[in-house]
N, CA, C and O atoms as a DFTB+ gen file, in Angstrom:
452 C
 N C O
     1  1     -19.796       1.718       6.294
     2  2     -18.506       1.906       5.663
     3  2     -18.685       2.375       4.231
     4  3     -18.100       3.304       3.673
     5  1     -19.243       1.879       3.937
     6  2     -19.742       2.070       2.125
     7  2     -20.560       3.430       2.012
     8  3     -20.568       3.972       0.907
     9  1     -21.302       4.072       3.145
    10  2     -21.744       5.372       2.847
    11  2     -20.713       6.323       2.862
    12  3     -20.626       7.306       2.127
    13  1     -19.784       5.901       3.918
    14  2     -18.336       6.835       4.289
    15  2     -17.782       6.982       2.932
    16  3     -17.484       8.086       2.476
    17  1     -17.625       5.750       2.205
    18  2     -17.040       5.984       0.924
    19  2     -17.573       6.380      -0.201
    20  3     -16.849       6.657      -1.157
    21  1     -18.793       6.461      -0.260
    22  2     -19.611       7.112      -1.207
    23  2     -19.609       8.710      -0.389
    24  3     -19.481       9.568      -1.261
    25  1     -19.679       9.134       0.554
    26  2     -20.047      10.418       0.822
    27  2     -18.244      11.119       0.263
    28  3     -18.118      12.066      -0.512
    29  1     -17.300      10.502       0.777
    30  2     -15.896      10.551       0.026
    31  2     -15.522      10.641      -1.164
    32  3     -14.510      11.196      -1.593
    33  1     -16.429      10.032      -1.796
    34  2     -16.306      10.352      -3.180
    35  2     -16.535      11.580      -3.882
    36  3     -15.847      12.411      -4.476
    37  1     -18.031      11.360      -3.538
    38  2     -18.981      12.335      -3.944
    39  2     -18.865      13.696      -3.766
    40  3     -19.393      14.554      -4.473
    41  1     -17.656      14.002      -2.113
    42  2     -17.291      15.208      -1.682
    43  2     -15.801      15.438      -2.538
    44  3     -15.326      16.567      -2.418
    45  1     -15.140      14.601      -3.267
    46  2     -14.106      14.506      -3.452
    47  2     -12.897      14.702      -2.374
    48  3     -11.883      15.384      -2.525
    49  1     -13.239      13.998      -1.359
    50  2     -12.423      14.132      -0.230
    51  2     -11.329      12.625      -0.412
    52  3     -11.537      11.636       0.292
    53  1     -10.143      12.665      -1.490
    54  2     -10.147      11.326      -1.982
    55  2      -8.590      11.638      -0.854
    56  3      -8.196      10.517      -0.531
    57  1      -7.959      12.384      -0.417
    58  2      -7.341      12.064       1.119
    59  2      -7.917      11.368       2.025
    60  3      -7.131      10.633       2.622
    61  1      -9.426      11.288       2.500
    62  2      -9.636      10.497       3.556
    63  2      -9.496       9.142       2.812
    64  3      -8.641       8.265       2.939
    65  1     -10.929       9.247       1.735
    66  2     -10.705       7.527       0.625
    67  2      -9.329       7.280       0.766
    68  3      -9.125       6.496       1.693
    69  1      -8.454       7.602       0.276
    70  2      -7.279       6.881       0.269
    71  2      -6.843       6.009       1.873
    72  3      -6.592       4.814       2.027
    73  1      -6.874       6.973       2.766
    74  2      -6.004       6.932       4.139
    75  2      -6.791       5.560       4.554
    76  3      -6.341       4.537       5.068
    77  1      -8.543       5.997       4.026
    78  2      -9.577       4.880       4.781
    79  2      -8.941       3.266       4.082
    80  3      -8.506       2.299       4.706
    81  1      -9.029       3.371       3.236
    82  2      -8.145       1.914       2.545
    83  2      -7.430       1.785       2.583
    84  3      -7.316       0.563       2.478
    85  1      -6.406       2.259       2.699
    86  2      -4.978       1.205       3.711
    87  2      -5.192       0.853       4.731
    88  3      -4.794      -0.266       5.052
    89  1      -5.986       1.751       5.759
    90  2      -6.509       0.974       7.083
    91  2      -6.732      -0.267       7.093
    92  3      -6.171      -1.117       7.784
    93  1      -8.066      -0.487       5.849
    94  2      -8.779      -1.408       5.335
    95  2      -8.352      -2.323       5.402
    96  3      -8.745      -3.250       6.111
    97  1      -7.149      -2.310       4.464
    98  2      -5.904      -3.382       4.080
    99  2      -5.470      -3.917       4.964
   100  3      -5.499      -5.141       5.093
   101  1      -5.007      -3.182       5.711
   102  2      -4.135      -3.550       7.000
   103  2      -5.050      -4.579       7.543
   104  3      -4.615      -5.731       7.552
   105  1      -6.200      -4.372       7.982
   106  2      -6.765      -5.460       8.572
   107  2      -7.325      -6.293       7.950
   108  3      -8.104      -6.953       8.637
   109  1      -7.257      -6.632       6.652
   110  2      -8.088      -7.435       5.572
   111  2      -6.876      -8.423       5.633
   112  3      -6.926      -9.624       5.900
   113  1      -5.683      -7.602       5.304
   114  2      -4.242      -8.859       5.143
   115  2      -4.289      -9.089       7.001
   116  3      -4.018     -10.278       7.169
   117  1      -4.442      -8.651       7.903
   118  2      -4.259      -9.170       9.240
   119  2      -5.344     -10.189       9.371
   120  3      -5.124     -11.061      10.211
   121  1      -6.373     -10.253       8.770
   122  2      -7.423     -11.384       8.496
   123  2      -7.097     -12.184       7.450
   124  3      -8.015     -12.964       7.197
   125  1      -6.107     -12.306       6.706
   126  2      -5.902     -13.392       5.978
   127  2      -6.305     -13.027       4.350
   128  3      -5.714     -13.745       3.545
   129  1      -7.198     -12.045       3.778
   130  2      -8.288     -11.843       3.143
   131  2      -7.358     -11.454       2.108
   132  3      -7.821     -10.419       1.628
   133  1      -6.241     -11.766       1.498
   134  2      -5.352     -11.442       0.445
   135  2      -6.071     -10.569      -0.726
   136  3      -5.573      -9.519      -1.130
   137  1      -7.415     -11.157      -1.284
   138  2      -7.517     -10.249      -2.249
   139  2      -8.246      -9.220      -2.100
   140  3      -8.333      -8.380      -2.996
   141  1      -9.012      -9.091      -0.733
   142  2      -9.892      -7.814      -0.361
   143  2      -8.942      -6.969      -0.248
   144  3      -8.897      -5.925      -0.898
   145  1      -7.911      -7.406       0.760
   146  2      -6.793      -6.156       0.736
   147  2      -6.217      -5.853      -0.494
   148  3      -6.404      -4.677      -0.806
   149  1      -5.598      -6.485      -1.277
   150  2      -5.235      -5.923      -2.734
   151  2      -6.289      -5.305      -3.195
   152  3      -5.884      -4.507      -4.040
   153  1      -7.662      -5.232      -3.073
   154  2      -8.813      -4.244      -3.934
   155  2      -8.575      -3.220      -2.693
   156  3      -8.913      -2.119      -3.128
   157  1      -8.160      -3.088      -1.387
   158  2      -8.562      -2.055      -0.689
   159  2      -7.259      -1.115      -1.500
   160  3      -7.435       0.007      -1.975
   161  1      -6.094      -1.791      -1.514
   162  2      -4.772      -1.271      -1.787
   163  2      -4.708      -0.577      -3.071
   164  3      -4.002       0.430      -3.027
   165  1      -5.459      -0.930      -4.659
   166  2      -5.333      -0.795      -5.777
   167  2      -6.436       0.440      -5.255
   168  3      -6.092       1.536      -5.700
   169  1      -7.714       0.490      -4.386
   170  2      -8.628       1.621      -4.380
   171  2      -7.842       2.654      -3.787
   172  3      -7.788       3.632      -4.534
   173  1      -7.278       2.784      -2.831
   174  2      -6.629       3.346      -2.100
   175  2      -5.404       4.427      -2.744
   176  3      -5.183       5.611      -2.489
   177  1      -4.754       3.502      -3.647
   178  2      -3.641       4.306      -4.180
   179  2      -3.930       4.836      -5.827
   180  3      -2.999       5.364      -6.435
   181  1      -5.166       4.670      -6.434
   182  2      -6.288       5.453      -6.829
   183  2      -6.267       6.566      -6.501
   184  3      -5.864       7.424      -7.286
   185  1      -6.714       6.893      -5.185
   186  2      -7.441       7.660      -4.533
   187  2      -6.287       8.468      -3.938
   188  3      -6.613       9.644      -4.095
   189  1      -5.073       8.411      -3.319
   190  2      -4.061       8.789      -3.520
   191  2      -3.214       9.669      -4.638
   192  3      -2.665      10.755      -4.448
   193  1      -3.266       8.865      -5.900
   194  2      -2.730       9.881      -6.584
   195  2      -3.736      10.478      -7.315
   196  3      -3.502      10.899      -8.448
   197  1      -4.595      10.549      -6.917
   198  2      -5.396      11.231      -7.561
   199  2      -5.495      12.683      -7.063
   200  3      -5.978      13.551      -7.790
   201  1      -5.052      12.944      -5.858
   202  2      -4.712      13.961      -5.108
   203  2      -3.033      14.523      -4.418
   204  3      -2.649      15.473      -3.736
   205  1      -2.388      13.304      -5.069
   206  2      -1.127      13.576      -4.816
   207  2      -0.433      13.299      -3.270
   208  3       0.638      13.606      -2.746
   209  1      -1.385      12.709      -2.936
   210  2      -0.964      12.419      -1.153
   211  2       0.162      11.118      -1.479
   212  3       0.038      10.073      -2.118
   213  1       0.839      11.478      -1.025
   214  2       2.207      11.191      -1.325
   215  2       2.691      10.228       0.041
   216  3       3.169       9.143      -0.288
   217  1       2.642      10.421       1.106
   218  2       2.608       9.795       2.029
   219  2       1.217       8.828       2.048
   220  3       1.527       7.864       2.747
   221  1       0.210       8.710       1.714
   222  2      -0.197       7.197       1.614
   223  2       0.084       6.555       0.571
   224  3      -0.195       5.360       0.662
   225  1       0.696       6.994      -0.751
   226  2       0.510       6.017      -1.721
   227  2       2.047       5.436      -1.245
   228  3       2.257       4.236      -1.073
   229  1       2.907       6.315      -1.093
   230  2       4.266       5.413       0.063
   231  2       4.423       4.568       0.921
   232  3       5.457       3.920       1.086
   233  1       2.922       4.441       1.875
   234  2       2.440       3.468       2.752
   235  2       1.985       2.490       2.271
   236  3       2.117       1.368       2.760
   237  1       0.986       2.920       0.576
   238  2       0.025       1.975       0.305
   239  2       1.006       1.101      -0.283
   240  3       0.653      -0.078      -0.321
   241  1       2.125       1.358      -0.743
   242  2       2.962       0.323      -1.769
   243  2       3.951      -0.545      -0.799
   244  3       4.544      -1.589      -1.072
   245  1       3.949       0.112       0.265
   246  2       4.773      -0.444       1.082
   247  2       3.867      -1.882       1.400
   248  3       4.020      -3.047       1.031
   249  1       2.954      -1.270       2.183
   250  2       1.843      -2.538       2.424
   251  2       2.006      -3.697       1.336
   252  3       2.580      -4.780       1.450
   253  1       1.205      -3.046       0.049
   254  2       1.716      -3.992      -1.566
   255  2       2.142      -5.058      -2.089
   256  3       1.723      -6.029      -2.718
   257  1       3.773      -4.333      -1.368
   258  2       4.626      -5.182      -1.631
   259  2       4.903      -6.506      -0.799
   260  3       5.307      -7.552      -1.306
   261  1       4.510      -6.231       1.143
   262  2       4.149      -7.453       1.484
   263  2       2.922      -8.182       1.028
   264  3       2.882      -9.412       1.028
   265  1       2.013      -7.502       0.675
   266  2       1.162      -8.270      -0.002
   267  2       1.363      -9.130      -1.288
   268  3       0.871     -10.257      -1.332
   269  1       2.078      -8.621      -2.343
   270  2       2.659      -9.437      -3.291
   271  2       3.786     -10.350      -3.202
   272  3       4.025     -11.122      -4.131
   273  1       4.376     -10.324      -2.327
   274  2       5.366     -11.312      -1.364
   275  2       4.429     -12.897      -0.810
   276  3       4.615     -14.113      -0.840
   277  1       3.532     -12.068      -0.402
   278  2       2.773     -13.334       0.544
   279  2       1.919     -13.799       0.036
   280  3       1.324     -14.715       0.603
   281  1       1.365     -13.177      -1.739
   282  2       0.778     -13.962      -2.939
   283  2       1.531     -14.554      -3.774
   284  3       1.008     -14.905      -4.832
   285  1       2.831     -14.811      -3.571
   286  2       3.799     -15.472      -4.129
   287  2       4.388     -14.619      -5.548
   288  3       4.682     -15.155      -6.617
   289  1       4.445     -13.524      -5.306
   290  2       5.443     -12.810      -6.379
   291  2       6.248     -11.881      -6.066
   292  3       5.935     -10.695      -5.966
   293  1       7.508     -12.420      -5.860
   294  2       8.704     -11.796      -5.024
   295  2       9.338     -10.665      -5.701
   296  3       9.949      -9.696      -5.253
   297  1       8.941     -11.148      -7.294
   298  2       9.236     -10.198      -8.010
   299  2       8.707      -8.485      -8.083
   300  3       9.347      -7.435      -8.026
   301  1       7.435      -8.741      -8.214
   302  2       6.335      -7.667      -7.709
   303  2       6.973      -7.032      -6.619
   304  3       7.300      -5.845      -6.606
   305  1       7.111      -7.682      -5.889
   306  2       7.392      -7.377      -4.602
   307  2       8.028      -6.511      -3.988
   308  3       7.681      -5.688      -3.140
   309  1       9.228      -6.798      -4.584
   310  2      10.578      -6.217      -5.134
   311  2      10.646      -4.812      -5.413
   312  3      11.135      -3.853      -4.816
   313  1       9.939      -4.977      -6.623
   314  2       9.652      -3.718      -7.692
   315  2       8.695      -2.881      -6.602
   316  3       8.895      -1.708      -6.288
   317  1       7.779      -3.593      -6.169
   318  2       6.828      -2.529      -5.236
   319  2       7.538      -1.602      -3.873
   320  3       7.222      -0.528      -3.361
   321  1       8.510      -2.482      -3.625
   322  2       8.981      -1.831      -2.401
   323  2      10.370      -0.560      -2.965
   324  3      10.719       0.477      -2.402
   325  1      10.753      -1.031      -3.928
   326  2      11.606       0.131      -4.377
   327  2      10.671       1.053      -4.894
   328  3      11.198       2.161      -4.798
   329  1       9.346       1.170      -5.485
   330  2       9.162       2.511      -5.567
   331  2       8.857       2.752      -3.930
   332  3       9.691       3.430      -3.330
   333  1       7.943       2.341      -3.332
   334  2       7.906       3.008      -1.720
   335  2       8.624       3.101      -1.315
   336  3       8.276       3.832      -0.388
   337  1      10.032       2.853      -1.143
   338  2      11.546       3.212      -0.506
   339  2      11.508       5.401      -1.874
   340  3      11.556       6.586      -1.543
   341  1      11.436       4.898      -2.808
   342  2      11.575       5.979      -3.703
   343  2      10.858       7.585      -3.048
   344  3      11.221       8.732      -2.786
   345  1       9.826       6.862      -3.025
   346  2       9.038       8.155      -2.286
   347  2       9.398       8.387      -1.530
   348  3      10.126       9.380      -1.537
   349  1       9.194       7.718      -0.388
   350  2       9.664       7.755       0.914
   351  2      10.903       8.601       1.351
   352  3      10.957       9.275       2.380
   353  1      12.026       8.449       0.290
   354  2      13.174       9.108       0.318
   355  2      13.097      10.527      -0.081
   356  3      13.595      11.438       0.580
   357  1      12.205      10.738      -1.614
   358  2      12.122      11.876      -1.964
   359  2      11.527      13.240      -1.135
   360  3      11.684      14.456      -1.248
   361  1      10.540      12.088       0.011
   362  2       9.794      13.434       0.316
   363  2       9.593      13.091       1.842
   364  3       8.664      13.343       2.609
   365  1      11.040      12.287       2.047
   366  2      11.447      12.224       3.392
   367  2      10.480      11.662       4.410
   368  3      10.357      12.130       5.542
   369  1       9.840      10.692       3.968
   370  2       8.907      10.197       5.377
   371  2       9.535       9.152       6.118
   372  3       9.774       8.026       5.682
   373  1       9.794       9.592       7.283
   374  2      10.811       9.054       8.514
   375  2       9.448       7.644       8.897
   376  3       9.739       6.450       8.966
   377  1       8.098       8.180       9.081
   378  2       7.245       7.316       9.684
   379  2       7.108       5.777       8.728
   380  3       6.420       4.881       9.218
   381  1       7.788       5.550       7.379
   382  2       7.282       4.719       6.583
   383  2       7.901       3.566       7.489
   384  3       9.056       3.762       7.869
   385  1       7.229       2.304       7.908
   386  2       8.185       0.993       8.039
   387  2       8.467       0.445       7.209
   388  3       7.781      -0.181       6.402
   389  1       9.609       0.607       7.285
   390  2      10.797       0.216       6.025
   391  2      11.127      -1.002       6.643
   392  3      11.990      -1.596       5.997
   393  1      10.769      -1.580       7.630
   394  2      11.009      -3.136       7.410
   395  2      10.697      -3.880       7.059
   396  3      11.299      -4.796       6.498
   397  1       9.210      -3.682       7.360
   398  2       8.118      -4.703       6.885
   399  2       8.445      -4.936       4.961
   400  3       8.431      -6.011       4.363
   401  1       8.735      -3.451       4.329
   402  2       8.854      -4.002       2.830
   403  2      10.114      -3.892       2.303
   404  3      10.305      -4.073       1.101
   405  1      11.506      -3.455       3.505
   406  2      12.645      -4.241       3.707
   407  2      12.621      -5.897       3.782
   408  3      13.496      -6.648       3.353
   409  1      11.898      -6.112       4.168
   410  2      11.578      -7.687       4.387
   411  2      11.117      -8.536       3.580
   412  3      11.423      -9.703       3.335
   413  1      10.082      -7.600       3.048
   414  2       9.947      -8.135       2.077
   415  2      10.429      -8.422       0.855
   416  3      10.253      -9.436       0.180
   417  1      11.218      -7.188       0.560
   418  2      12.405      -7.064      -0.609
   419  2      13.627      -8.681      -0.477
   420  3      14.083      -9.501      -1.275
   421  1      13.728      -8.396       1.178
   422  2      14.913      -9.325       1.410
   423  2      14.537     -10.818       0.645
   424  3      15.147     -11.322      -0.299
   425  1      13.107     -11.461       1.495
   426  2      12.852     -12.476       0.818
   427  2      12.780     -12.536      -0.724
   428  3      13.547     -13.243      -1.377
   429  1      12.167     -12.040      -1.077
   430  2      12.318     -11.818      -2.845
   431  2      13.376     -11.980      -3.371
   432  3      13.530     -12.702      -4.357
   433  1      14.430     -11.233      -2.712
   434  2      15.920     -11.322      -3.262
   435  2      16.393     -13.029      -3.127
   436  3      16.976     -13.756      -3.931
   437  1      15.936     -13.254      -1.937
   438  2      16.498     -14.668      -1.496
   439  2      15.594     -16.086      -2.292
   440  3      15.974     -17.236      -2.509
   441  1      14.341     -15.430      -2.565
   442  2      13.819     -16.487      -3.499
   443  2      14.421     -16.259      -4.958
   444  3      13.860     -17.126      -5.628
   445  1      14.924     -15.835      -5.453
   446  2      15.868     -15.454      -6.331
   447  2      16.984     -16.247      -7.016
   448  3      17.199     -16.711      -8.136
   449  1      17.796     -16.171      -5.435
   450  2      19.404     -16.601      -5.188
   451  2      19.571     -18.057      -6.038
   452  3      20.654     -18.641      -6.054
């Protein structure tokens, strides 16, 4: 994995780096692993705008924001999922699940109330 990401680098292929760490994430937070996934997520959307891929850093914040939800900051949370709703809108990605950081927004709001 770590050569993949060094050969990624090194090629400046920072579309795959990016895409490869949200994967990451995804299964780091499906393992429980809260802060590996936040380093896959912070590398990831790095690596993202660093090339302007616009559709993962929309995914990556989406992810994010359940992640900062389920580290106990609803606030974060919040804030994270309105910019990924932001993108998402601007540049129209139908594929984003907008529930998962609909959901997450919701709780936030409701730890709030």
């Amino acid at each position: 994995m770590h050569d993949a990401f060094t050969i990624c680098s090194e090629h400046q292929l920072f579309d795959y780096l990016a895409e490869s760490n949200l994967y990451l994430a995804k299964i780091a937070l499906t393992d429980g692993a809260l802060e590996r996934a936040m380093a896959y997520l912070e590398a990831g959307l790095a690596a993202a705008r660093r090339v302007n891929f616009r559709w993962c850093e929309a995914h990556i914040l989406a992810l994010k924001a359940t992640l900062s939800f389920r580290q106990g900051n609803p606030q974060l949370a919040l804030k994270t999922v309105k910019s990924a709703q932001v993108l998402a809108h601007a540049d129209g990605f139908a594929d984003l699940p907008m529930r998962r950081p609909c959901a997450a927004a919701a709780d936030a709001a409701g730890a709030h109330a």
